[in-house]
Structure formats: structure tokens, C-alpha cells
N, C-alpha and C positions, 0 to 999 in steps of 0.2 A: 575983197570979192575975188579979184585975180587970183589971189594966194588961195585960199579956199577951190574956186574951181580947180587950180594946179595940181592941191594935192589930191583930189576926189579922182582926176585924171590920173594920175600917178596911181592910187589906191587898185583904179578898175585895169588898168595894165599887166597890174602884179597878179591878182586875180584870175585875168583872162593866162599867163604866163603861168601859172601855178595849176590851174582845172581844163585850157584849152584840151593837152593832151589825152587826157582822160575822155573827156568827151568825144575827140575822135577814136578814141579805141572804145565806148560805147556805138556811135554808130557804126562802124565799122565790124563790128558782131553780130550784125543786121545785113551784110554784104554776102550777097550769091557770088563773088567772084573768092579765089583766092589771094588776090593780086592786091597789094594796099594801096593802089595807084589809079585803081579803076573800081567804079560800082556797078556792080550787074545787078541791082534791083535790091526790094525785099527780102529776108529771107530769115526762118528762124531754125532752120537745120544745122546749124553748126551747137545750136542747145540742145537740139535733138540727141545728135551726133556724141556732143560731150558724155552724156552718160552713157554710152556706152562704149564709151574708150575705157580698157582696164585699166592701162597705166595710170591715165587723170586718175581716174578712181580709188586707184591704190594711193596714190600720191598725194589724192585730197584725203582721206580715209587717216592717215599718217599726220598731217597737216595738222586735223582738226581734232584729234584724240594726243595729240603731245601740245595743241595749245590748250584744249580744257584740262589734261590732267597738270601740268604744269600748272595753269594758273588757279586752278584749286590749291594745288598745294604750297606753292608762292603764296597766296592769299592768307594762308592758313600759317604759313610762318613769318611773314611780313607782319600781321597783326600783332603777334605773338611779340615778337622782336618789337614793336613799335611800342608797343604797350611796357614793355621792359623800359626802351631805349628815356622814355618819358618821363619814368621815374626815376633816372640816374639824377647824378649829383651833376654839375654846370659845366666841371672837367671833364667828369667822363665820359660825359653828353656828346662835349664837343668832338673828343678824341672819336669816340662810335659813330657821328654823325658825319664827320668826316673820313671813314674809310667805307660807309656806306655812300658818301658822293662817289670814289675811284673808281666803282662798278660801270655809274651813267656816266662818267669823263671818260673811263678808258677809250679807246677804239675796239670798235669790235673786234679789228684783225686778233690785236691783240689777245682778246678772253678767247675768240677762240683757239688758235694756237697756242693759249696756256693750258685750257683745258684738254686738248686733243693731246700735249704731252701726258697730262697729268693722270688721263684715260689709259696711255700706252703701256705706262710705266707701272700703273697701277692694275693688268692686267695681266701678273705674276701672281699678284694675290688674290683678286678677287673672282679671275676667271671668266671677266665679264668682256666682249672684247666689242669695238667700237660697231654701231649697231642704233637700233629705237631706244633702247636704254638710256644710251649714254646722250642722247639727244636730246631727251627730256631731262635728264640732272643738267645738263648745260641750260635749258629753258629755264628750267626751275631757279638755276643759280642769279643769270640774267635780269629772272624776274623780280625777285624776291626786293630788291633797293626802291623797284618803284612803287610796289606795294607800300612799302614803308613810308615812302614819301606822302603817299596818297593817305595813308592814314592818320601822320603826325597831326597834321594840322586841327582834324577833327577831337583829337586828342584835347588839345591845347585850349579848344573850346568848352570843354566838359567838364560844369562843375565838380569838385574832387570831393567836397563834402555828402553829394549826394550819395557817392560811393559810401563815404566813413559813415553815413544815416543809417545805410542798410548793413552796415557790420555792426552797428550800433542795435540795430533792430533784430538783431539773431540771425541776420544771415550769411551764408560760412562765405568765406571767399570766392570761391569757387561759383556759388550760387549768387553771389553781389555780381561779378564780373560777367556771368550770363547775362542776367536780368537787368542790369542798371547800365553797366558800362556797352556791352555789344551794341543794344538797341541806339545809345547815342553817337557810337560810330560807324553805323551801319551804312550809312552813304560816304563813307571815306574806304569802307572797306569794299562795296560791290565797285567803285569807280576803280580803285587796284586792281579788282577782279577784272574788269576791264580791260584796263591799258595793259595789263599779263597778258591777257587773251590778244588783243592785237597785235603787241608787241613780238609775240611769238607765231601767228601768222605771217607775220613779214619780215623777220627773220633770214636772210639768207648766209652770211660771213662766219657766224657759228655754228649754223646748222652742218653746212660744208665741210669744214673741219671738224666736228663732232660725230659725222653718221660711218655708215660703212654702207661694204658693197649690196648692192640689193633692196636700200633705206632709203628713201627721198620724199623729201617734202614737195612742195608746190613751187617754192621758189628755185632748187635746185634743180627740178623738171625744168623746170622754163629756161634755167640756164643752160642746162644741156641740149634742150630742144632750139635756140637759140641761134648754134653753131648751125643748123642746118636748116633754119629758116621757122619762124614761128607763125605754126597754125591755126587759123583764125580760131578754133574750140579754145584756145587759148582765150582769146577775147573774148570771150560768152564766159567762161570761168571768171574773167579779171570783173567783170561787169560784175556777176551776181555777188562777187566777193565785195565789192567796190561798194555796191548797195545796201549789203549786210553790214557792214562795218557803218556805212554812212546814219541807218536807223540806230545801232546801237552809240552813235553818239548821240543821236535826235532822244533818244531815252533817256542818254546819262545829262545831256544837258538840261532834259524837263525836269529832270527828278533833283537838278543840283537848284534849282528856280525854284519848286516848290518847297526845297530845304530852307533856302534863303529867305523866301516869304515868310514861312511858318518862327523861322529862328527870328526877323524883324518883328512878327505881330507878338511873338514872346517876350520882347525886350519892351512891347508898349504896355 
């Protein structure tokens, strides 16, 4: 009984230590003062205020079009790759599936000062020079391992005969792997879509070293805005951002419940 209370205490600790913050920078975007040390009341002008700050707006504008185009196209090669990586043989499985972990081990320092050389060096040739561009192929590189991860597993559940039925039943590959295979990985593949999208939202160590002058994301804003003291429209941003993200998991977790359900009443 002791032990159990202890660790439920412990549990709500971690909890309150992991979301307290958050929650004071929720209310805190509700504050008529500037001061994070003092509350002057209600107030919803600093949401007001937010849109029509250009820079947020560029910044979010940047944000939110290099995390959807990335994670479309993450999405769209991760699958692809996954669906290859599945059907290799046990070695070469292993060997691919292990240099697709080095991406989620590295440190981000790392990827990004690898790719921020690899941009420099390669902009002899290609002309492209560091920029939105190169932001989004760092997103997209980034992204791409977690897609994969997210889809294998789906993979591994999907009878293979079903497939060879419908090649068997005249239809071309191509059209088996629309029709039969997508639909059954389709909730491994929007959860990739997913975690791309977020993961590229919050993003700041590659984005850094990736952008040029003129280019900034959300979190790069905040860090430069940071040095000179961060303004509560900041907090009304981090809020709605906070909230959006928090439904899009309340989505993928109803929709990963309703999978579960449906795959147990399959199996009875």
C-alpha cells in the first residue's frame, strides 16, 4: 500500500515537473502586464497583437509550409523506403535498418553542421545557396528515419498473401500495392505524417545551421528574440501552437484505439 502510494506520488511529481511550465506560460498569455513577475489582469491583446506582428507572421508562415512540405514528402519516401526495406533479405535488413537508427541517435548538432557543410560545398554546383530551400531538404532528410519507423511496424502486420491474391487475381503491381497494401498501412503511414510534421515544427539546431539570412522559423525567432527579452505575443503563439499539436495527438491516439479495436475484433 505504502509502495503504491510512493510511486503514484512520484508519478504526479514528474507530471507536475514536466507540464507545470507550460502551463504558466499558458496563463501568462492571458497577462495585461509585460513583466513575468507580476499579473495585471485579463487580457487577450497580446493574440490580438500576434497577427499583426509581420515578422511572427513571416516566421510562422515559414514554420508551417517547410513542416507540411517536408512531411509530405518524408512521408512519401519513408513509405516507399519502408516498403523496400521489408522485403530485403535478414542481412540486408539489418545492415539498412541500422543506418536508418544513426539519423534518430545522431545529435542534431551534429546533422546539422554536416548538412550546413554539405549545402556550402555543394553550392559551386548547384547554385542554390543556404536559404528556405535548404531548410526543407534538411527537414525532409531529418524526417524521413521516423517515417520509416512508424510504418515498419504496420508493415510486419500485413498479411503478404493478400497482396500475392491480388497479383494472382490480374492485378498489376502497381495497382495491388495502391489498393491492398496502402489501405493496410495507412495508419502507420498518417502517424509518420505526423511525428514529420511535429518534429519539424520544433526543430531549432538544424534549422540554424541550415537557413540563411532573411529565413527563419519560429523557433529561431524566439531565439533571437530571447537575447532581448521575450514578448508575451510569444506566449499566445507558444499556447495556440501547444494546443494544436496537443489535439493532433488526441487524433492520432483515437485513431491508433480504434485500429487496435478493429484489428482485436478481426482476430476473434
Amino acid at each position: 500500500m505504502v509502495a503504491r502510494l510512493a510511486k503514484r506520488i512520484y508519478l504526479y511529481v514528474i507530471f507536475v515537473f514536466l507540464y507545470a511550465p507550460i502551463v504558466v506560460l499558458v496563463v501568462y498569455s492571458f497577462n495585461e502586464s509585460k513583466s513575468r513577475g507580476h499579473w495585471g489582469g485579463f487580457t487577450l491583446k497580446w493574440y490580438l497583437e500576434l497577427f499583426k506582428d509581420t515578422e511572427i507572421s513571416r516566421a510562422l508562415y515559414n514554420t508551417l509550409m517547410i513542416a507540411i512540405l517536408s512531411a509530405i514528402i518524408a512521408t512519401i519516401i519513408g513509405t516507399a523506403a519502408a516498403i523496400g526495406i521489408h522485403d530485403m533479405k535478414r542481412v540486408k535488413k539489418a545492415i539498412v535498418m541500422n543506418l536508418t537508427y544513426l539519423p534518430v541517435l545522431n545529435p542534431d548538432i551534429v546533422t546539422g553542421v554536416s548538412l550546413m557543410l554539405l549545402f556550402v560545398f555543394s553550392k559551386a554546383v548547384t547554385q542554390i545557396g543556404l536559404g528556405f530551400f535548404t531548410m526543407l531538404l534538411a527537414h525532409i532528410t531529418f524526417n524521413i528515419p521516423y517515417v520509416i519507423l512508424s510504418v515498419l511496424p504496420k508493415l510486419k502486420q500485413l498479411n503478404k498473401y493478400v497482396y500475392e491474391a491480388a497479383l494472382d487475381l490480374g492485378a498489376t503491381p502497381l495497382y495491388a500495392l495502391w489498393k491492398v497494401v496502402i489501405p493496410e498501412i495507412l495508419p502507420g503511414i498518417f502517424t509518420g505524417f505526423l511525428l514529420a510534421f511535429t518534429l519539424s515544427i520544433d526543430d531549432f539546431v538544424i534549422s540554424f545551421f541550415t537557413t540563411g539570412s532573411g529565413v527563419s522559423n519560429l523557433s529561431i525567432y524566439v531565439y533571437s528574440m530571447a537575447r532581448r527579452g521575450v514578448n508575451p505575443k510569444i506566449n499566445a503563439l507558444s499556447t495556440i501552437m501547444f494546443l494544436t499539436v496537443l489535439i493532433l495527438l488526441l487524433i492520432v491516439n483515437k485513431r491508433m484505439s480504434k485500429d487496435n479495436s478493429n484489428a482485436k475484433e478481426g482476430l476473434k
